[in-house]
C-alpha positions in Angstrom: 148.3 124.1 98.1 146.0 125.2 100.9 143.0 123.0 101.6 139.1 124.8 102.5 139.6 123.9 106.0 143.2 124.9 106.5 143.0 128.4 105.2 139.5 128.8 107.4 142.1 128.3 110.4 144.5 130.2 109.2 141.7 133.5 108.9 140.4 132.3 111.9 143.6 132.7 113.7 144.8 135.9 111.9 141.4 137.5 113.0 142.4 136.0 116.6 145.7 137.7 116.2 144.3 141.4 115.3 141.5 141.5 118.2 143.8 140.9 120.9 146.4 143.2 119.3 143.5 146.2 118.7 142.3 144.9 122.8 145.7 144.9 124.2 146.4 148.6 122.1 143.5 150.3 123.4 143.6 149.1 127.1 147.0 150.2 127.0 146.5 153.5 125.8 143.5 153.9 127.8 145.8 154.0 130.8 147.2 157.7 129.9 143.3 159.0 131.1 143.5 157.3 133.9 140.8 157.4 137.0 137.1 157.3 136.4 137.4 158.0 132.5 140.0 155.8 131.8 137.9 153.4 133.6 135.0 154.1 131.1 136.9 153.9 128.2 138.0 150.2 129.0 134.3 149.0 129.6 134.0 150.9 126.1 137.0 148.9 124.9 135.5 145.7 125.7 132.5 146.2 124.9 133.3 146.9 121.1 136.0 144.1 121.6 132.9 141.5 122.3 130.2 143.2 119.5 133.2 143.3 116.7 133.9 139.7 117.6 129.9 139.0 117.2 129.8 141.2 113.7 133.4 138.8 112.6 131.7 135.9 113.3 128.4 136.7 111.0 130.9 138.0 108.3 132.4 134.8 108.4 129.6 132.6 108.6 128.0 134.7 105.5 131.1 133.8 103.5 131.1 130.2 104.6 134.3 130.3 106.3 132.4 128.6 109.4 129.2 126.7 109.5 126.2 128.2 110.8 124.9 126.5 114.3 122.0 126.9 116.9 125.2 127.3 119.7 127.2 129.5 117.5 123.5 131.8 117.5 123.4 131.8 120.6 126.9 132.5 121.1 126.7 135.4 119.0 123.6 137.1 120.8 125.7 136.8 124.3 128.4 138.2 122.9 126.2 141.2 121.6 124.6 141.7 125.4 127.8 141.4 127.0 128.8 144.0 124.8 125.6 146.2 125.1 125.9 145.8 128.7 129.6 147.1 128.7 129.0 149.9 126.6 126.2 151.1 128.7 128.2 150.7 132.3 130.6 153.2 130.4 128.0 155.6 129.7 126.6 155.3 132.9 130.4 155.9 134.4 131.0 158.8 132.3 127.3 160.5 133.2 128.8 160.2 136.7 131.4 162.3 135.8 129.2 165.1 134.0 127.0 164.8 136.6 130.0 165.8 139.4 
């Protein structure tokens, strides 16, 4: 019925489909905060939002689902600093806000 490539797009896309639903939840929500620590809590957001994508991408290349490049390596270690980076802008935000 469903052929090896056809139901890799089909998870593919469903994965797709639950990231920007969780991303579009979550920056929504965030808004009730609002100011300075609803501005944290967004870098937070996407910063998780680009590390899961990183970690879903390794689970699916460990269970074959996608093949296993040098660009798709390298891909993957951007998207982890891009998320490191966001998660520590947030910190740094919300120190700001301990701090006074």
């Amino acid at each position: 019925m469903f052929t090896s490539e056809t139901t890799s797009i089909l998870i593919q896309g469903l994965l797709v489909a639950i990231i920007i639903g969780v991303f579009y939840n979550f920056w929504a929500s965030s808004k009730a905060y609002g100011g300075i620590v609803g501005r944290a809590l967004k870098l937070f957001g996407a910063g998780l939002l680009f590390i899961t994508i990183s970690v879903l991408e390794k689970i699916l290349i460990n269970f074959s689902v996608i093949e296993q490049t040098p660009n798709l390596g390298l891909v993957q270690d951007l998207l982890n600093l891009v998320g490191l980076f966001l998660l520590a802008r947030g910190f740094f935000i919300l120190a700001s806000v301990a701090k006074g």
